[in-house]
DSSP file (Angstrom, degrees, kcal/mol; ACC not computed):
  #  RESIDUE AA STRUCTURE BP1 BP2  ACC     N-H-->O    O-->H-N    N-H-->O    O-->H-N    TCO  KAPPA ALPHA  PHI   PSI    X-CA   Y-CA   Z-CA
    1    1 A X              0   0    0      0, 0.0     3,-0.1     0, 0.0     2,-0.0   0.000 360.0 360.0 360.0 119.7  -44.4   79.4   18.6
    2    2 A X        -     0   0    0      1,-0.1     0, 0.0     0, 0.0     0, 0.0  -0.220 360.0-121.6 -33.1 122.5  -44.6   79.8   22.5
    3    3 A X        -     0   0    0      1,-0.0     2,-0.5     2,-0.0    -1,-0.1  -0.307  31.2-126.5 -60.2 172.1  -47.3   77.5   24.3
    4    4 A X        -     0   0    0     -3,-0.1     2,-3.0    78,-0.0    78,-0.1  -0.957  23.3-113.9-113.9 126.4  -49.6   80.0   26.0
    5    5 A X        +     0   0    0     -2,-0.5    76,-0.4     1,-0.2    78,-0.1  -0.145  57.1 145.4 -52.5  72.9  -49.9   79.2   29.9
    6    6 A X        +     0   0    0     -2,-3.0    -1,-0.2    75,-0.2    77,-0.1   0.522  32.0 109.7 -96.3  -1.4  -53.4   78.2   30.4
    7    7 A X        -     0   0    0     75,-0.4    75,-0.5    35,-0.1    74,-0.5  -0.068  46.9-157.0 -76.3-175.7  -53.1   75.3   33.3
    8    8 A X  E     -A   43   0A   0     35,-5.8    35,-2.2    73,-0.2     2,-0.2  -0.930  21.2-144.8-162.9 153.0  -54.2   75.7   36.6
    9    9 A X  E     +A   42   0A   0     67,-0.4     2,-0.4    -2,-0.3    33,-0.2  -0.591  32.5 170.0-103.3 136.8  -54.0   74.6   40.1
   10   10 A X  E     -A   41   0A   0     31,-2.9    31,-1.1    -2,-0.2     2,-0.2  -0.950  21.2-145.0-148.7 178.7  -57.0   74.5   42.2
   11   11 A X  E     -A   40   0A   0     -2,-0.4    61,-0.5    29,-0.2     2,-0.4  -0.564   5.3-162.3-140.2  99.1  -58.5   73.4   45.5
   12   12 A X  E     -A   39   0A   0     27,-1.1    27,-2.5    59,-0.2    59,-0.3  -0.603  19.9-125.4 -67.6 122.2  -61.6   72.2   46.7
   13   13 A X  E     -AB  38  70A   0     57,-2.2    56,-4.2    -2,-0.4    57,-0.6  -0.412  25.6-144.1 -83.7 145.9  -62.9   72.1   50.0
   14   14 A X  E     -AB  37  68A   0     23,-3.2    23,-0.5     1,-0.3    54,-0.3  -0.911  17.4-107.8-108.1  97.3  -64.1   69.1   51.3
   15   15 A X        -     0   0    0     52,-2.1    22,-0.4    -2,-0.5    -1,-0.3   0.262  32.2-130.6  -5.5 167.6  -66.9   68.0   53.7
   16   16 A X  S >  S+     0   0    0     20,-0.1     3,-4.1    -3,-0.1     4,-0.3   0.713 103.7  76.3 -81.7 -34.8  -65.3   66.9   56.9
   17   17 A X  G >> S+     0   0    0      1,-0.2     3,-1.0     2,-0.2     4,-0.5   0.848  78.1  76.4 -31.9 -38.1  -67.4   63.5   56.7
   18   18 A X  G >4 S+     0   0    0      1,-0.3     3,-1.1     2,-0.2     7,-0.5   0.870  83.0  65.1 -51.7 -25.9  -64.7   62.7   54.0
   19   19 A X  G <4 S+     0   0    0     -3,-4.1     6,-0.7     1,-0.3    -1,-0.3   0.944  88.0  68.2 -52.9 -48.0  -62.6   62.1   57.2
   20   20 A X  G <4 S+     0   0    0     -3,-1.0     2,-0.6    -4,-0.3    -1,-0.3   0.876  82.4  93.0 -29.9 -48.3  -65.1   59.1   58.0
   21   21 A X  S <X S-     0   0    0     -3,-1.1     4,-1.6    -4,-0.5     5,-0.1  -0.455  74.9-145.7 -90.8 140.5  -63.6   57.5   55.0
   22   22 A X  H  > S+     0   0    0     -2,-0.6     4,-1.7     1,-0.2     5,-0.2   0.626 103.0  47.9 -56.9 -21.9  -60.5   55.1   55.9
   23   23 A X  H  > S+     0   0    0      2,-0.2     4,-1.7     1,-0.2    -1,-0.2   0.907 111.4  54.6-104.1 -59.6  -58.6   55.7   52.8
   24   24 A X  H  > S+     0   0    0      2,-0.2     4,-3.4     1,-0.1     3,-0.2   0.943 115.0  42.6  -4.5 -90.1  -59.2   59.6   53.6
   25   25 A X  H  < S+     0   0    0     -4,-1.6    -2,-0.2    -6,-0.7     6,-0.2   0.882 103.8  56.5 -60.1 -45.1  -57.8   59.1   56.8
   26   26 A X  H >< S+     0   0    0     -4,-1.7     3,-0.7     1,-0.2    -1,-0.2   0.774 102.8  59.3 -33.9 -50.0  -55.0   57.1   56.4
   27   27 A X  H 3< S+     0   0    0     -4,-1.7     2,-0.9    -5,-0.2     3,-0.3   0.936 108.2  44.6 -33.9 -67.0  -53.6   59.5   54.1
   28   28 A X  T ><  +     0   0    0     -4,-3.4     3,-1.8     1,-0.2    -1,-0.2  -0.161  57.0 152.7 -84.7  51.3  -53.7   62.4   56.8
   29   29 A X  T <  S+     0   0    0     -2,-0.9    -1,-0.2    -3,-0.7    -3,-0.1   0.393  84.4  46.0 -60.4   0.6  -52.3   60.8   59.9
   30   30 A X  T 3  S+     0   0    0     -3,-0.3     2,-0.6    73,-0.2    -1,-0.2   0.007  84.5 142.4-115.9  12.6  -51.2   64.4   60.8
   31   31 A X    <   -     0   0    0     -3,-1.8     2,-0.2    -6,-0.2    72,-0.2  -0.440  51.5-124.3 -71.0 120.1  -54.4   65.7   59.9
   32   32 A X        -     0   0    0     70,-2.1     2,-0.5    -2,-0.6     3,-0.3  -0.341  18.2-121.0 -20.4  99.8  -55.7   68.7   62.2
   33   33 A X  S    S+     0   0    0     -2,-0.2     3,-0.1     1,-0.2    -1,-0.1  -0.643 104.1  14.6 -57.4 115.7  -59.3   68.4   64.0
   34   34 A X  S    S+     0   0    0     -2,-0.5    -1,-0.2     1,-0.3     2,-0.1  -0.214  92.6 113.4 122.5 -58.7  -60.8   71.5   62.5
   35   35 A X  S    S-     0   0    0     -3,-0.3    -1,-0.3     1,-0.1    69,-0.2  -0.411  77.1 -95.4 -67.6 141.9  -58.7   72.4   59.8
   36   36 A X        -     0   0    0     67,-0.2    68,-1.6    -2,-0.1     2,-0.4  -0.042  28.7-132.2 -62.1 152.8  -60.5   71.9   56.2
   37   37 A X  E     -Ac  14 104A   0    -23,-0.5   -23,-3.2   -22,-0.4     2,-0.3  -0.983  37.1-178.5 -90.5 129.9  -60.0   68.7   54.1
   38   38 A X  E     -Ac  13 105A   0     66,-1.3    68,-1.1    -2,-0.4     2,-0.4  -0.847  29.0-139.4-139.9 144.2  -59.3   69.8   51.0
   39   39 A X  E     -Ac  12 106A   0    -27,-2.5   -27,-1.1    -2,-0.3     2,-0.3  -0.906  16.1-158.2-119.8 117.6  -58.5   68.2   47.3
   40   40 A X  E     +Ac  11 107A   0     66,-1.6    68,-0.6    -2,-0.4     2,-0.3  -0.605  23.0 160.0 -95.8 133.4  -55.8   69.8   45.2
   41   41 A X  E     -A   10   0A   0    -31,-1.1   -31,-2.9    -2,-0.3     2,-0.3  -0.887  28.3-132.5-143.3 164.0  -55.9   69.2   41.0
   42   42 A X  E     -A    9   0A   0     -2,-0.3     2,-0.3   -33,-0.2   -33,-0.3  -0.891  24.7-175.1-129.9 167.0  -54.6   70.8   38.1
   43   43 A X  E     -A    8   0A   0    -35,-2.2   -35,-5.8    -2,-0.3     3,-0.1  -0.874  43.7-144.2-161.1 154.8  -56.3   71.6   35.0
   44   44 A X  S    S+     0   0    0    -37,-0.3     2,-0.2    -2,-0.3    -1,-0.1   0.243  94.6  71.3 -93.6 -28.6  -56.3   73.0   31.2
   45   45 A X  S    S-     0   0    0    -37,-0.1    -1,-0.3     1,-0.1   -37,-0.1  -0.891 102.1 -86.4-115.5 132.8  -59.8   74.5   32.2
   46   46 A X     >  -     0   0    0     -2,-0.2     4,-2.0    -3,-0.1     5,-0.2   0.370  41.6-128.8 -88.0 136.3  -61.0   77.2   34.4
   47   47 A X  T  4 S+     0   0    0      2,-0.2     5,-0.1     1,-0.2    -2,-0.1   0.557 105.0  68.1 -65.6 -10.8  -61.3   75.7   37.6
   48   48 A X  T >> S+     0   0    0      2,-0.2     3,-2.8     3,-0.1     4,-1.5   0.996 106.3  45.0 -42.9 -83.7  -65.0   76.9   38.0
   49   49 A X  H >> S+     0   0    0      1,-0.3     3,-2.1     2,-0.2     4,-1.5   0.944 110.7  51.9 -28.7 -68.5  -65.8   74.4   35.1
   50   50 A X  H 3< S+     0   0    0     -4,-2.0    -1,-0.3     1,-0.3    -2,-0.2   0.786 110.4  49.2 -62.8   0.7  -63.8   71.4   36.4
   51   51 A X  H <> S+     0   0    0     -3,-2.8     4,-0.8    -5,-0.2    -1,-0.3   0.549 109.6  48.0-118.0  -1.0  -65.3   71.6   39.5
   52   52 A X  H <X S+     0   0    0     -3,-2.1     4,-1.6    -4,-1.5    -2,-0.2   0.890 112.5  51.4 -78.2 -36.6  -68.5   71.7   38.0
   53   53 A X  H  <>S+     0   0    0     -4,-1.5     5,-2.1     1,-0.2     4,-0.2   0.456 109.6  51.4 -75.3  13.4  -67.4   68.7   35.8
   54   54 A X  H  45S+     0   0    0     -5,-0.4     3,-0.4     3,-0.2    -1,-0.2   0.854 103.5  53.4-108.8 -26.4  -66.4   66.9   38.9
   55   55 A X  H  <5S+     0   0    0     -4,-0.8    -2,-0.2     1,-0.2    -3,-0.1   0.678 108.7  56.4 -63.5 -26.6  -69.8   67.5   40.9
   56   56 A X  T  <5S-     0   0    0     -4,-1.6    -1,-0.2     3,-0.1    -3,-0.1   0.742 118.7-115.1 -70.7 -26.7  -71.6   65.8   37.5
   57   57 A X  T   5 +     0   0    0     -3,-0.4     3,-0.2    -5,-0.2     2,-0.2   0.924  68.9 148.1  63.2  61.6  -69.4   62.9   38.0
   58   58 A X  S   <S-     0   0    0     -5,-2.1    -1,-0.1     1,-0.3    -3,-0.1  -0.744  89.5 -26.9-120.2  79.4  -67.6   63.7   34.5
   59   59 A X  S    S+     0   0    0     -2,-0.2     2,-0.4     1,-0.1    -1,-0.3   0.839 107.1 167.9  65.4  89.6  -63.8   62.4   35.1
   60   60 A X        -     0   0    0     -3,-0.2     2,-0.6    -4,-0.1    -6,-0.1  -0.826  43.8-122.7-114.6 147.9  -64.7   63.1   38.7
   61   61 A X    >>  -     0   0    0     -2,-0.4     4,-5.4     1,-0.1     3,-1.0  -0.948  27.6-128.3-105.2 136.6  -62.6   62.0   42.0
   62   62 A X  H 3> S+     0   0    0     -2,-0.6     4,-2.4     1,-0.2     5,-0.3   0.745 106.2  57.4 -61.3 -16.7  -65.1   60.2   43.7
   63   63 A X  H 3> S+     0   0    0      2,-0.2     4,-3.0     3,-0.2    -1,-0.2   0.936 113.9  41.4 -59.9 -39.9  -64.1   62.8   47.2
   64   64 A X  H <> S+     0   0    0     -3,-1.0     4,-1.4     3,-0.2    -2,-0.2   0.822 114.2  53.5 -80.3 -42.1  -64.9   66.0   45.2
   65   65 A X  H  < S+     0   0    0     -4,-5.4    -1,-0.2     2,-0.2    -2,-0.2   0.944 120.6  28.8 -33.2 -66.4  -67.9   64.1   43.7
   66   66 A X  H  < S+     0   0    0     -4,-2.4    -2,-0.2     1,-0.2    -3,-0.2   0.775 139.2  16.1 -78.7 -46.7  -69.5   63.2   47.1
   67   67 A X  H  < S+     0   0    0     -4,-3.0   -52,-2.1    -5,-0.3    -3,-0.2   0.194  78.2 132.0-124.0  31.2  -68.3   66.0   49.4
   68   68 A X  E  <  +B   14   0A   0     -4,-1.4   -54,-0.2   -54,-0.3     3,-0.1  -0.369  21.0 166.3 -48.9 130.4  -67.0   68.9   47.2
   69   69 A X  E     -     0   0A   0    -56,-4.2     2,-0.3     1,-0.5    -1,-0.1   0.588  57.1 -15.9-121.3 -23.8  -68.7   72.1   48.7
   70   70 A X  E     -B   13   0A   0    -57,-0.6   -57,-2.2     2,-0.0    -1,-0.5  -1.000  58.6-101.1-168.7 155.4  -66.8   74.8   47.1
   71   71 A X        -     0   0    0     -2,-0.3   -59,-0.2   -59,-0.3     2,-0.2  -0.273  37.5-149.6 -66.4 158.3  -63.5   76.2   45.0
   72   72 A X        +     0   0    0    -61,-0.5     3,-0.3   -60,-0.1     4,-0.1  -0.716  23.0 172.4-130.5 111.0  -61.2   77.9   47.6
   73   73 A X    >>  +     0   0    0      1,-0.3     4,-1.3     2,-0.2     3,-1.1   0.574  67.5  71.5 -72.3 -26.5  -59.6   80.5   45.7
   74   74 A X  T 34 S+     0   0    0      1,-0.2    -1,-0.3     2,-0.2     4,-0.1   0.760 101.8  59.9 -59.9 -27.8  -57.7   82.3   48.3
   75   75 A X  T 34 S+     0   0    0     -3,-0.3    -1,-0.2     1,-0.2    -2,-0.2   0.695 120.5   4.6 -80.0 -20.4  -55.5   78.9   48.1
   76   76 A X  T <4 S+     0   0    0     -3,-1.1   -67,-0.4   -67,-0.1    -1,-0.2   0.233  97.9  92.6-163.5  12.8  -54.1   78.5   44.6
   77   77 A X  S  < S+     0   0    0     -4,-1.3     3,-0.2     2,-0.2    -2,-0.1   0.355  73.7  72.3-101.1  22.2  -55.0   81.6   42.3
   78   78 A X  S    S+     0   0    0      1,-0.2    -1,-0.2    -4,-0.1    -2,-0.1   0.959  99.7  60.2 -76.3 -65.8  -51.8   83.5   43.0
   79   79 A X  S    S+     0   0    0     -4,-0.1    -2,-0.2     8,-0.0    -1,-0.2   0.298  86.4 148.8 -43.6 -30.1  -50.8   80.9   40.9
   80   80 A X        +     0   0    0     -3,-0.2   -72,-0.1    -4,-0.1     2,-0.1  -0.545  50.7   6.5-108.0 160.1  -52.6   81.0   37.5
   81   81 A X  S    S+     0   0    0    -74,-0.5     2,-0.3   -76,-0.4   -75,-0.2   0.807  73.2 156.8-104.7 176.5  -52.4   80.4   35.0
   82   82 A X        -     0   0    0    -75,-0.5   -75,-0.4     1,-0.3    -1,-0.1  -0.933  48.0 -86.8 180.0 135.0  -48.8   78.3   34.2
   83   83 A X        -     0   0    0     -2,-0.3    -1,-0.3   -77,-0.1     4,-0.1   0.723  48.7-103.6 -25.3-173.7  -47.7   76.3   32.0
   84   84 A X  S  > S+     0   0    0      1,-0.1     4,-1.2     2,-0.1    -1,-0.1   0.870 112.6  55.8-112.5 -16.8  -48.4   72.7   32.5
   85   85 A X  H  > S+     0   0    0      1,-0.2     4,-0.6     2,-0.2     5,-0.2   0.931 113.0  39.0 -64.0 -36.0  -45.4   71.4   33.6
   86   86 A X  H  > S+     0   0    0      1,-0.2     4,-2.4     2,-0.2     5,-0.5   0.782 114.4  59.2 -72.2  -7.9  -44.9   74.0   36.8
   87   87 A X  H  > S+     0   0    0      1,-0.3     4,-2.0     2,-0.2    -1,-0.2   0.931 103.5  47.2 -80.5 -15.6  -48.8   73.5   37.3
   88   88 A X  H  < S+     0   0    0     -4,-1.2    -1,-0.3     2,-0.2    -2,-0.2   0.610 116.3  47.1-103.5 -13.1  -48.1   69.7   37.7
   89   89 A X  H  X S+     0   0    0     -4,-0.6     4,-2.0     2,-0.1     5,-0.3   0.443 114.0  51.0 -73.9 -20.6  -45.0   71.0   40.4
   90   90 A X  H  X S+     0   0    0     -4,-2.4     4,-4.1     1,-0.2     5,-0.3   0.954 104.6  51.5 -87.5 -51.5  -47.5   73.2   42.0
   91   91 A X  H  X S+     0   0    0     -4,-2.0     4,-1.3    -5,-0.5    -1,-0.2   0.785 113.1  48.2 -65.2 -23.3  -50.3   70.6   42.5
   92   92 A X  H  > S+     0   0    0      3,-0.2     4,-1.6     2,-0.2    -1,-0.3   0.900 115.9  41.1-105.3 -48.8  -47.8   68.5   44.2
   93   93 A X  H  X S+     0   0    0     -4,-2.0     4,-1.1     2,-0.2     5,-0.2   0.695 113.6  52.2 -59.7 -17.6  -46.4   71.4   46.6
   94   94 A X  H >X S+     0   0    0     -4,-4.1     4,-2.3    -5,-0.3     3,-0.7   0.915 108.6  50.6 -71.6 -72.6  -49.6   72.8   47.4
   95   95 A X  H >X S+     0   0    0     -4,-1.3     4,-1.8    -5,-0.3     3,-0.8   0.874 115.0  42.9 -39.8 -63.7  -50.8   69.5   48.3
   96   96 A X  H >X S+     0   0    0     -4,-1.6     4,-2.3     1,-0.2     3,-0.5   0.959 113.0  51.9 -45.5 -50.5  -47.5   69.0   50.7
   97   97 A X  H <X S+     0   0    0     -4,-1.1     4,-1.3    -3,-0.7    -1,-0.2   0.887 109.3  48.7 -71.1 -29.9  -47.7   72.5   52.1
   98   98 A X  H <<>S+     0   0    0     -4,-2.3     5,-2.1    -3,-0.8    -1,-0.3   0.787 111.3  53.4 -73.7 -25.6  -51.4   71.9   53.0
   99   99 A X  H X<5S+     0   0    0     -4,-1.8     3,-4.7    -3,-0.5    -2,-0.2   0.991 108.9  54.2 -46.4 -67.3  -50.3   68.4   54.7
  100  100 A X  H 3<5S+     0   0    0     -4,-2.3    -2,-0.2     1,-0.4    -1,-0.2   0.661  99.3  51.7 -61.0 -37.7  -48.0   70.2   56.5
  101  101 A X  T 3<5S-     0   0    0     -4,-1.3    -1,-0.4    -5,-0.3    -2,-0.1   0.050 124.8 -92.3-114.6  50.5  -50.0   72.7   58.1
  102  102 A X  T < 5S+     0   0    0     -3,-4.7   -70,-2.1     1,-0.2    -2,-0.2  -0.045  76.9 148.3 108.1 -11.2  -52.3   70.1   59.4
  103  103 A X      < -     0   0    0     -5,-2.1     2,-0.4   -72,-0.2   -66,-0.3   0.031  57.1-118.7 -49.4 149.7  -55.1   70.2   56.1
  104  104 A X  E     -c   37   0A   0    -68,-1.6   -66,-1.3   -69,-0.2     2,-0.3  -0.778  45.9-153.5 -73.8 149.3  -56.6   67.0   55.5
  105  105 A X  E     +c   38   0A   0     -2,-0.4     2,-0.4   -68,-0.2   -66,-0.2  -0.999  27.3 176.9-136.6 135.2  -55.3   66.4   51.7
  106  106 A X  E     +c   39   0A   0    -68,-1.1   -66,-1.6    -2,-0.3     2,-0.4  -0.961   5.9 173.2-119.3 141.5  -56.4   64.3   48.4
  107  107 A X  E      c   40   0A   0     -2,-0.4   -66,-0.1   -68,-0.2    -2,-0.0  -0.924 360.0 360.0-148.7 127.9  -54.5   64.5   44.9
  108  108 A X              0   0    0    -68,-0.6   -67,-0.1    -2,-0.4    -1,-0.0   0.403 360.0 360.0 -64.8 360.0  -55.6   62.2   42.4
């Protein structure tokens, strides 16, 4: 029996205060003035939900917790849903490709 693809890639935008914190910044030394900070995750659950369970502080990253404002969908639903092994290749090239063109970036 075939697994069914249900995982998903997602991205949340991020206050810019997150930049205030050092471990934030340090991370993005090529980070843009302007351009969102954003945290890229993957999931088994619709990403709506997990980023409701991450504003609840229910297996939360403490970034999404504190400055989460909102899903950005335009960023990662070409993508869904996929298995969970490419979704766990995706979260790690979406994050890079968002470095790269200047995003502030978190991945748990």
């Amino acid at each position: 029996m075939a697994k069914r693809a249900h995982h998903h890639v997602y991205v949340v935008e991020l206050s810019s205060e997150v930049m205030l914190q050092p471990r934030f910044r340090k991370s993005n030394p090529d980070y843009i003035t302007g351009k969102p900070c954003v945290y890229v995750g993957m999931t088994g659950l619709n990403p709506d939900l997990r980023f409701d369970k991450h504003k609840a502080g229910i297996q939360a990253n403490r970034y999404v917790e504190k400055y989460g404002l909102r899903l950005l969908p335009s960023l990662y639903e070409v993508y869904n849903p996929m298995p969970y092994r490419a979704a766990c290749e995706m979260e790690v090239e979406l994050g890079i490709g968002l470095r790269e063109a200047g995003y502030g970036v978190w991945q748990a």
